[in-house]
C-alpha positions in Angstrom: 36.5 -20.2 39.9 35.5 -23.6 38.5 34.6 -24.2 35.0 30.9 -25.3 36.0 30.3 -22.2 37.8 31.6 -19.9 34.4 29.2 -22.1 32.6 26.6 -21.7 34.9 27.0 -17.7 35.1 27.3 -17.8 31.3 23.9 -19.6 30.6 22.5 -17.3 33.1 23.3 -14.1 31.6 22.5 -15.4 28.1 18.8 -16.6 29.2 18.5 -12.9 30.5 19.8 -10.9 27.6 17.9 -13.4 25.2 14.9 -13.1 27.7 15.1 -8.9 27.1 15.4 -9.5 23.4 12.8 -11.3 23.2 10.6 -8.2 25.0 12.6 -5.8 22.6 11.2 -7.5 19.3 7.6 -7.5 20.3 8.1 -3.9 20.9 9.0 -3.9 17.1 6.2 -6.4 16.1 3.7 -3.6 17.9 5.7 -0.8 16.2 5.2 -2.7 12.5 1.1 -1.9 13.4 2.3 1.9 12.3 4.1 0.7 9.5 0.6 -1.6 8.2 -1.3 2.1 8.8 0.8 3.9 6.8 0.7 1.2 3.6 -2.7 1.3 3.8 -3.2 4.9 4.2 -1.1 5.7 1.6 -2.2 3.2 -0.6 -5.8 4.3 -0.7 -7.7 7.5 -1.1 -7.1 10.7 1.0 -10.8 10.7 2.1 -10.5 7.3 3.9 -7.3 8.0 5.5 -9.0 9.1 8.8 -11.1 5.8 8.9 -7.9 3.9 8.2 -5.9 5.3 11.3 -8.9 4.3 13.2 -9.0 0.7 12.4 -5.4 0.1 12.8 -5.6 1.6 16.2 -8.4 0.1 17.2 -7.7 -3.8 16.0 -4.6 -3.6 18.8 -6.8 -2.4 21.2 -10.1 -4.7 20.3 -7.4 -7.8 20.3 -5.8 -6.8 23.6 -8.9 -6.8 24.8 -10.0 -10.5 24.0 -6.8 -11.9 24.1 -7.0 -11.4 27.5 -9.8 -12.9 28.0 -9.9 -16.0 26.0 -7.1 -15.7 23.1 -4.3 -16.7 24.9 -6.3 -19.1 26.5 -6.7 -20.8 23.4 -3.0 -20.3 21.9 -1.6 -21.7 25.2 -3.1 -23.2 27.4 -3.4 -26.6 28.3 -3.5 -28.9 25.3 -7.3 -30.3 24.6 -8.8 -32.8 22.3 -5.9 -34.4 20.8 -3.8 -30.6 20.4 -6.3 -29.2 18.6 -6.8 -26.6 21.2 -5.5 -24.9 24.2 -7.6 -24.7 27.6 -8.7 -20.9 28.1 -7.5 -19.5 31.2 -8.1 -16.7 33.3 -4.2 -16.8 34.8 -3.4 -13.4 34.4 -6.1 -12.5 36.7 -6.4 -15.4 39.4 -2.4 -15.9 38.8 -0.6 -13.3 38.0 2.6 -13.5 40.1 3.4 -16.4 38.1 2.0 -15.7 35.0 3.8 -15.6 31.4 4.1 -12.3 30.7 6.4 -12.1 28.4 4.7 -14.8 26.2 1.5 -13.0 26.9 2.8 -10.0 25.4 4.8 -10.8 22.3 1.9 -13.2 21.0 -0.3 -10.7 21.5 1.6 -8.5 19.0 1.6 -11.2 16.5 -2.1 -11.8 17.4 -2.9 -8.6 16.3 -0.6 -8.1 13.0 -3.4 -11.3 11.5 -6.2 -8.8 12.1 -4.4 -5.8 10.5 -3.8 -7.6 7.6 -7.1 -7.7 6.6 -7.9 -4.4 7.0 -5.8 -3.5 3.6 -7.8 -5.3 1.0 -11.4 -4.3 2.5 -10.3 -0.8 2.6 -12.7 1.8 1.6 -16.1 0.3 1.9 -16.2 -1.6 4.9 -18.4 -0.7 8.3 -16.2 0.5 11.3 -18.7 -1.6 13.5 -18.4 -4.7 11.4 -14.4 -4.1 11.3 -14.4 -4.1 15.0 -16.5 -7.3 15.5 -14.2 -9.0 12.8 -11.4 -8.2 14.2 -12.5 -9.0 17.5 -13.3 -12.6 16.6 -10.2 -13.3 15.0 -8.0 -12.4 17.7 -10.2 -14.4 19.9 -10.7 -17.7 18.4 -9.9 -17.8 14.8 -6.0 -16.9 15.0 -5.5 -18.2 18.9 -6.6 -22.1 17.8 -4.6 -22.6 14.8 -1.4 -20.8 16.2 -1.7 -23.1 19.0 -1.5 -26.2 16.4 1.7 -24.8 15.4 3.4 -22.6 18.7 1.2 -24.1 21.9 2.4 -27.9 21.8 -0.8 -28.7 19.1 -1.0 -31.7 16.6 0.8 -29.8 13.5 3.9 -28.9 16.2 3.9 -32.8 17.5 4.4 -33.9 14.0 7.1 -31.2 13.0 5.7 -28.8 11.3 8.0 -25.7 10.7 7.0 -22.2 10.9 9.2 -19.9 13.0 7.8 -16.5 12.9 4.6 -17.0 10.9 4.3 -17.1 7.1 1.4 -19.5 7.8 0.2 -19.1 11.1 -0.4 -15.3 10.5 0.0 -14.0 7.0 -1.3 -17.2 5.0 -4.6 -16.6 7.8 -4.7 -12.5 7.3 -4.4 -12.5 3.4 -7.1 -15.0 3.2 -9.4 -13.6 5.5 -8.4 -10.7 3.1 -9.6 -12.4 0.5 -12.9 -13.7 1.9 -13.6 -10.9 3.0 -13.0 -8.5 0.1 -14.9 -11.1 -2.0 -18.2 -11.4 0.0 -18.9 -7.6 0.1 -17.4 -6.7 -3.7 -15.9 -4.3 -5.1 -15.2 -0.9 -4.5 -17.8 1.5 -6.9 -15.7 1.9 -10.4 -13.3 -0.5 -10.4 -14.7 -2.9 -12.8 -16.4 -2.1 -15.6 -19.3 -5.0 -16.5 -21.6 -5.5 -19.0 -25.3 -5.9 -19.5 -24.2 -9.6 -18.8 -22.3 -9.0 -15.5 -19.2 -10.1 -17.3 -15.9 -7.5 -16.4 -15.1 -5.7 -19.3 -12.1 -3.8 -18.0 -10.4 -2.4 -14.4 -9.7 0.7 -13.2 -6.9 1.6 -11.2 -7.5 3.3 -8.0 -4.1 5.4 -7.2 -3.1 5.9 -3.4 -3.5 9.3 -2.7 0.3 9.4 -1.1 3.1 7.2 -1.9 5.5 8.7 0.2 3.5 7.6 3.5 3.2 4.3 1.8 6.9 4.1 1.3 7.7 4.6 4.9 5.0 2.4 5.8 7.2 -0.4 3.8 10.4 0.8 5.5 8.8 0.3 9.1 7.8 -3.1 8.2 11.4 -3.7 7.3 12.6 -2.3 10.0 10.0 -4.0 12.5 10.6 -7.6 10.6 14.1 -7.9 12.5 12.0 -8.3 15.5 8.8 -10.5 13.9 11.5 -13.0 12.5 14.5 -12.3 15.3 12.7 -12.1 18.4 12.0 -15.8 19.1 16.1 -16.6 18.3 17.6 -18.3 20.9 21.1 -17.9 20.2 23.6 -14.9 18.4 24.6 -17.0 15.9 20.9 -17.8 14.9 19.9 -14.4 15.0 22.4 -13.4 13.1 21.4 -16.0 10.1 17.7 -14.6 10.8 19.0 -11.2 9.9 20.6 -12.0 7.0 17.8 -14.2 5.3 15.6 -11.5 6.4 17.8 -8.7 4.5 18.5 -11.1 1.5 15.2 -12.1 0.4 12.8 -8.8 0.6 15.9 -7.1 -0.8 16.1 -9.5 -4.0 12.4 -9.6 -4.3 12.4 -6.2 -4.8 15.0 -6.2 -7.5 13.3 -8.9 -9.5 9.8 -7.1 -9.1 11.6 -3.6 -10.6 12.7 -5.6 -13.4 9.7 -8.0 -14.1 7.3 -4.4 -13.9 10.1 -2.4 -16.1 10.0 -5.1 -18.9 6.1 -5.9 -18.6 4.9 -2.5 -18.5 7.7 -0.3 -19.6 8.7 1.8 -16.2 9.4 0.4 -13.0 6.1 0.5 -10.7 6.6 2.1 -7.7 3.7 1.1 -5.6 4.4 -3.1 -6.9 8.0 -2.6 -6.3 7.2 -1.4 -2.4 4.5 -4.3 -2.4 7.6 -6.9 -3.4 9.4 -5.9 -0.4 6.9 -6.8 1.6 5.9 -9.9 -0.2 9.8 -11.1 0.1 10.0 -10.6 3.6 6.8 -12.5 4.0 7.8 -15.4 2.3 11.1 -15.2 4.6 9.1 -15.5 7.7 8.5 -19.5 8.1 12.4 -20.1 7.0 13.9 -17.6 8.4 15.6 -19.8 10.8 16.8 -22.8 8.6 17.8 -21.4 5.2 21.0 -20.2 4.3 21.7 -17.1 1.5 20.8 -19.6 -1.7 17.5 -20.1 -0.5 16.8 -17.1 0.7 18.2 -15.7 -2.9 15.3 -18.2 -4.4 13.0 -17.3 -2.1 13.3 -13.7 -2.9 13.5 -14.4 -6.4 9.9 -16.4 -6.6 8.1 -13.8 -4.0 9.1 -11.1 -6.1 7.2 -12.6 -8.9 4.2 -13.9 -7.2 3.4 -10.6 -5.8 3.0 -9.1 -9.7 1.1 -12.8 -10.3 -1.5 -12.4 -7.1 -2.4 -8.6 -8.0 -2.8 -9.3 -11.9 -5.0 -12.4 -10.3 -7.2 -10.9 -8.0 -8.0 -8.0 -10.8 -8.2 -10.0 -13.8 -9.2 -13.4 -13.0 -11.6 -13.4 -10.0 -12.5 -9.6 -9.7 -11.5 -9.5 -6.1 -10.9 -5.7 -5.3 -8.0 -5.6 -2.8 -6.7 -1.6 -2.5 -3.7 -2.5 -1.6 -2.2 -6.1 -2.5 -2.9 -7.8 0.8 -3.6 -11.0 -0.7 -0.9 -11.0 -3.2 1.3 -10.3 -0.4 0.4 -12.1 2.5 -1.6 -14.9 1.2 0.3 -16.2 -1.8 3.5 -15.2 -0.2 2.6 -16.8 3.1 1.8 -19.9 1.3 5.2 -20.1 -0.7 7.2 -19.3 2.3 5.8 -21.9 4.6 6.3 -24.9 1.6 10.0 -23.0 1.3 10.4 -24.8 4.6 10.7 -28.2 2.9 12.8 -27.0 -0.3 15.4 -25.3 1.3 15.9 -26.0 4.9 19.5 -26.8 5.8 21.4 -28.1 9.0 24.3 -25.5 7.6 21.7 -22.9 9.5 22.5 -22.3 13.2 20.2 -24.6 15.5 18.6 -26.2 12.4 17.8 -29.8 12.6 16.2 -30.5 9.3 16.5 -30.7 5.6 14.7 -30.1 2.9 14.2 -31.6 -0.1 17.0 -29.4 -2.2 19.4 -30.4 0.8 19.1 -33.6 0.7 16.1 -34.1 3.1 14.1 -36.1 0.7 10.4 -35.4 0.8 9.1 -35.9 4.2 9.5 -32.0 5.5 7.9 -31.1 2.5 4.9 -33.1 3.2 4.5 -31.7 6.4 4.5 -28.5 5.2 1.7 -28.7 2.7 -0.2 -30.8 5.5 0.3 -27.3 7.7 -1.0 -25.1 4.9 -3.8 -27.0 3.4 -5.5 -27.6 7.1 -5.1 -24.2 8.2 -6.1 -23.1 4.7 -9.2 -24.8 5.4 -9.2 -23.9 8.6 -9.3 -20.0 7.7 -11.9 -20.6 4.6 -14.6 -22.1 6.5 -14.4 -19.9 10.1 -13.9 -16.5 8.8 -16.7 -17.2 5.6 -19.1 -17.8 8.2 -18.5 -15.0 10.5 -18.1 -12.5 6.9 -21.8 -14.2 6.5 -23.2 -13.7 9.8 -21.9 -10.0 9.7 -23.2 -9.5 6.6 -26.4 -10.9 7.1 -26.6 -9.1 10.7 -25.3 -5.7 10.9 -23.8 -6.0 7.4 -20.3 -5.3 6.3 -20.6 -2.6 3.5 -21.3 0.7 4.3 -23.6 2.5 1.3 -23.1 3.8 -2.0 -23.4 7.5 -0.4 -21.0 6.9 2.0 -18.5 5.5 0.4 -18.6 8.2 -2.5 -18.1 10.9 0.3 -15.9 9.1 2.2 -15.7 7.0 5.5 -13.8 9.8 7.2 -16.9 12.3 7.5 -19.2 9.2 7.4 -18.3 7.1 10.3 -16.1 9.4 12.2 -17.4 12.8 11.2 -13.8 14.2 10.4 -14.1 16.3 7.5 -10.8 15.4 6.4 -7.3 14.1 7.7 -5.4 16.9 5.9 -7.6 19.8 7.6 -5.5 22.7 6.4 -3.6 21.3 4.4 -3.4 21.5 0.0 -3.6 18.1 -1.5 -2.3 19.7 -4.5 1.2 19.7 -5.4 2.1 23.2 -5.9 5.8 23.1 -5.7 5.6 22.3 -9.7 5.0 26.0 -10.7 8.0 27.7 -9.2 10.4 25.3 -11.2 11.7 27.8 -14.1 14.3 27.4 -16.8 17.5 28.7 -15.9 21.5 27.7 -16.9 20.6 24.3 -14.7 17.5 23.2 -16.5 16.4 22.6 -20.1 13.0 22.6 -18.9 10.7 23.3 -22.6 13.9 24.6 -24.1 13.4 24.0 -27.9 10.4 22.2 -27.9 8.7 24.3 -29.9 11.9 24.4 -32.5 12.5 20.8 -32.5 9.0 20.3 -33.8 8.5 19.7 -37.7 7.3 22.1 -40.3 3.8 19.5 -40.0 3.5 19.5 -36.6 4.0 23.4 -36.2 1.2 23.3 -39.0 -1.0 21.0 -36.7 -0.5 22.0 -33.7 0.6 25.5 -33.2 -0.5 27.7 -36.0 -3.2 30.2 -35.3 -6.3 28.5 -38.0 -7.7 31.7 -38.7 -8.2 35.4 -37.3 -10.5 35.9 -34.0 -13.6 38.1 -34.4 -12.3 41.4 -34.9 -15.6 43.2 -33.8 -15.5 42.1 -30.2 -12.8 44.4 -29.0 -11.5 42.8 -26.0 -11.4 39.1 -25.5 -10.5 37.1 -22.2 -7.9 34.2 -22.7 -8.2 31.7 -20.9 -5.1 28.8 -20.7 -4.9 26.0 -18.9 -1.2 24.3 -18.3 1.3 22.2 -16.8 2.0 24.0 -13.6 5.7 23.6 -14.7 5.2 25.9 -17.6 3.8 28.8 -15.4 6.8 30.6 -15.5 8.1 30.5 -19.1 4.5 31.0 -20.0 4.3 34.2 -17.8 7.4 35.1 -18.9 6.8 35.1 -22.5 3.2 36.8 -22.4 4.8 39.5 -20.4 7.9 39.6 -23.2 4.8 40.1 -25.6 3.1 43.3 -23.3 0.8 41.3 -21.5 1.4 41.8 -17.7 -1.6 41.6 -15.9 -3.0 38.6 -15.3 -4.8 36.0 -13.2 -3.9 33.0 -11.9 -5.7 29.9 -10.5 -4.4 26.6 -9.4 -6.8 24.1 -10.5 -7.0 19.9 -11.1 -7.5 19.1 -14.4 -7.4 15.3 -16.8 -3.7 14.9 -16.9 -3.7 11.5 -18.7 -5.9 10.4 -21.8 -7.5 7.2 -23.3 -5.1 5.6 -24.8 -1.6 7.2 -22.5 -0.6 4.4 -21.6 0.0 4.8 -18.0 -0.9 2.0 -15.3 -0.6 2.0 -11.8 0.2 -1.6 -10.2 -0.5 -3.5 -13.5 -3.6 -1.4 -14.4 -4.0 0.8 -16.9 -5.8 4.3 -15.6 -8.2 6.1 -17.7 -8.1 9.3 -16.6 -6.4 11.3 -13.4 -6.8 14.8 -12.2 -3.5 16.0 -12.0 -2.7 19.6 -10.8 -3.0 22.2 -13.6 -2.5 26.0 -13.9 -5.1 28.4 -15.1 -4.2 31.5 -16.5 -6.5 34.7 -17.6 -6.0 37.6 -19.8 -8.5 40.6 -20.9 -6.4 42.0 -23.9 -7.8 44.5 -26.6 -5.2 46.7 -28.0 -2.6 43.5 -28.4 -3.9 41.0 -31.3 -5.3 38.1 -29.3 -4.1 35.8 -32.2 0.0 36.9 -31.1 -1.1 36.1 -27.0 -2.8 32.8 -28.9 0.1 31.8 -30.7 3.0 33.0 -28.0 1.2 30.5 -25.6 0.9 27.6 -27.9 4.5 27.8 -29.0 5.6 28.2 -25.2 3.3 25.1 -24.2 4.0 22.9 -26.8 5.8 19.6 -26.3 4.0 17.0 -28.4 2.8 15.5 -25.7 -0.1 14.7 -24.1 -1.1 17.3 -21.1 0.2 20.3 -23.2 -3.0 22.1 -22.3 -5.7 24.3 -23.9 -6.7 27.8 -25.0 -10.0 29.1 -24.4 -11.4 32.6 -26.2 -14.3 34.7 -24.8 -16.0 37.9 -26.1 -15.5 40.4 -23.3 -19.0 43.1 -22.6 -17.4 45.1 -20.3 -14.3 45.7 -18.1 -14.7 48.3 -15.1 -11.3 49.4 -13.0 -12.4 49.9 -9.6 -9.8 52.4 -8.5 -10.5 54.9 -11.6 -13.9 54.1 -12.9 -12.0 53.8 -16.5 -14.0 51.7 -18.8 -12.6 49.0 -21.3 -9.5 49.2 -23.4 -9.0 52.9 -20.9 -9.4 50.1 -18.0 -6.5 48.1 -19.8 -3.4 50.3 -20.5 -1.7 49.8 -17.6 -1.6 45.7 -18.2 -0.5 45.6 -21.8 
């Protein structure tokens, strides 16, 4: 068998397997929509969480729905006036045995990752009809005719623009339609304090109501990313590189985001740190193709900062509410990885023809790159203010004060909640006892000083001796149930009642912030427990409770004493302290 005829059989079966990779990584990109879902989800509050599900489904199905009609018209068609847009064609219907399906499919995937992005920062207040008709206009005209300037043959891609899986093209467009958006119908109700001036006096944080699903949101995007950078490589080698910046850079932007948060704000921040991922494999996204690991080390290194830098910005400095970082992430992150292009884009990269300025390129990438962003930045401002506008001015995009204090979930979709049957409270804290394993409030109490003990835990004065019986009532850390019940029980107190409740876990002044932001107050899961004693002292159950509570900290809880009338046993009849003997 002849050389040319190895060769031949060899480029075939590459363009095949390529060609089925190429399907396999929109199938990712589409997968990433569940990943977007979860972030949100678990970003924001558990009554929205319904409404959130909703408008990540639907912004795939809307977008599908116009982009066959006249999005990928627009993104690829035939080039018109001068490449600034694509002819809008009706192929797949009047064509379709030699239609591009597989283009067809894996730009609609990208297509409809720009509208999901914008879903995160209007979270919580927004219309589901004026979602859908957003949505709907994006992935119809606003995304199709600027991803054509740089993927269908337009004016940026004839002048050498770089941006090979979409740091500009779709997350510099999605975080700031984010931004518009979230500015032109405000706030959510609470977070910003003003005063009689309109001037913002302080913000609240807002925690997600479930980190977890946030956290495997993050690790879907990850996972999905391999396919949103990869899919479009042409050969191993280059996919290979791809990987690899696409590992290196979230991965160090994580790191430098868990330090930067630890020494800023004193612990790590979970939800930031997750957000840094995200922001580093943004960044990645335009150079994913010509950087080696130094730049993607420095790439990872600046998006891990920015992300802290866009959050602090949007709460602080121009008010703009966004639940849960889209802007931070995908705007400012979209617009430092598409100018990364010209910094750090080497011909040491597989299939990379360019260099940037750091490589010896001089300035001329660069410039194209900053060309790219500030057109389609402008491009973005002005089309998606005017349809927020007209939305706003039409249907309108916020939903009302009444609705949003309930909740869009029984509002707009009349689900009562997306939990039904399930406890939002964490009640796995309770059972956690001390044992030979634990030193779980060992010593607290002895560790304190003699003016502390004084403070804190001495009985003040004798209870009304008069009233006969008295109810305690103590409310707890659910992790000091058990020595708690434990030690009233050791004193003869063994019948008693017990309620899980929510109580204020953190006071003014704790301390504790959540993405940056310091939080007032949070319900937390508490313990309430209830005692009718009368032949026992109620100062010894007073004092037993206060020295098995006490930590010094704040959340050690609080006693409550009540005059009891009257205490009936059903069983018996018996009456009063006769009702009690058999619990003390």
């Amino acid at each position: 068998m002849s050389q040319d005829i190895l060769t031949a059989i060899s480029d075939a079966v590459g363009t095949e397997v390529f060609g089925i990779w190429f399907l396999i990584g929109a199938a990712l990109v589409f997968f990433m929509q569940a990943g977007f879902a979860m972030v949100e989800a678990g970003f924001t509050r558990a009554k929205n969480a319904g409404n959130i599900i909703m408008k990540n489904l639907m912004d795939f199905c809307i977008g599908t729905c116009v982009f066959i009609l006249i999005g990928f018209g627009l993104l690829l068609g035939e080039d018109a006036l001068g490449g600034f847009i694509g002819i809008p064609t009706l192929g797949i219907f009047t064509n379709y045995a030699n239609f591009d399906w597989s283009n067809f499919v894996f730009n609609l995937v990208f297509c409809a990752t720009t509208a999901t992005i914008v879903s995160g920062a209007m979270a919580e207040r927004t219309k589901f009809l004026s979602y859908c008709i957003y949505s709907a206009v994006i992935s119809a005209v606003v995304y199709p005719i600027e991803a054509h300037w740089i993927w269908g043959g337009g004016w940026l891609a004839a002048l050498g623009f770089h941006d090979f899986a979409g740091s500009c093209a779709i997350h510099m467009v999605g975080g700031l339609s984010a931004f518009i958006g979230a500015a032109i119908e405000g706030a959510r109700i609470g977070k910003f304090t003003r005063d009689e001036n309109g001037k913002v006096t302080k913000v609240h944080a807002f925690p997600g109501h479930n980190i977890v699903i946030g956290a495997l949101g993050c690790f879907i995007l990850w996972f999905g990313w391999y396919g949103f950078n990869g899919a479009a490589a042409s050969t191993g080698a280059q996919l290979a590189s791809i990987f690899m910046a696409t590992t290196i850079a979230p991965a160090v932007a994580t790191v430098v985001c868990m330090i930067f948060t630890w020494v800023k704000y004193g612990k790590p921040d979970v939800s930031m740190c997750l957000n840094a991922s995200l922001a580093g494999l943004v960044a990645i996204t335009a150079p994913c193709d010509v950087v080696d690991a130094t730049g993607s080390i420095i790439i990872g290194v600046v998006a891990g900062l920015l992300v802290v830098f866009g959050v602090w910005f949007c709460d602080n400095v121009v008010h703009v509410d966004d639940p849960v970082g889209a802007v931070a992430v995908h705007c400012c992150n979209g617009i430092w990885g598409t100018i990364a292009v010209g910094l750090f884009a080497t011909t040491n990269a597989p299939e990379c023809t360019i260099n940037g300025l750091f490589y010896g390129g001089g300035f001329h990438q660069l410039g194209l790159q900053l060309l790219g962003v500030i057109t389609i930045l402008a491009w973005t401002a002005v089309t998606m203010t005017i349809v927020f506008k007209v939305i706003d001015k039409t249907v309108g995009l916020r939903v009302s004060e009444e609705e949003e204090i309930v909740g869009l979930d029984i509002k707009e979709h009349g689900l009562a909640s997306a939990y039904a049957g399930f406890s939002l409270m964490d009640i796995t804290e309770g059972s956690m006892s001390v044992n030979e394993n634990t030193e779980l409030g060992v010593d607290d109490y002895d560790r304190a000083t003699e003016a502390q003990k004084a403070a804190s835990v001495k009985v003040s004065g004798p209870v009304d001796p008069d009233a006969g019986m008295h109810k305690v009532v103590i409310i707890a850390k659910l992790s000091r149930y058990e020595k708690l019940k434990n030690a009233l029980n050791s004193l003869g107190v063994t019948g008693m009642t017990v309620t899980q409740v929510m109580g204020c876990g953190i006071q003014k002044g704790a301390g504790e912030k959540y993405r940056g932001v310091e939080m007032d107050v949070t319900v937390l899961p508490k313990v309430k427990v209830e005692v009718i004693v009368g032949n026992i002292p109620v100062e010894k159950v007073i004092e037993t409770a206060k020295k098995t509570l006490y930590t010094g900290h704040v959340g050690d809880g609080k006693i409550f004493v009540y005059n009891v009338q009257k205490v009936v046993k059903v069983r018996t009849g018996e009456e009063d302290l006769e009702a009690l003997k058999d619990v003390e």
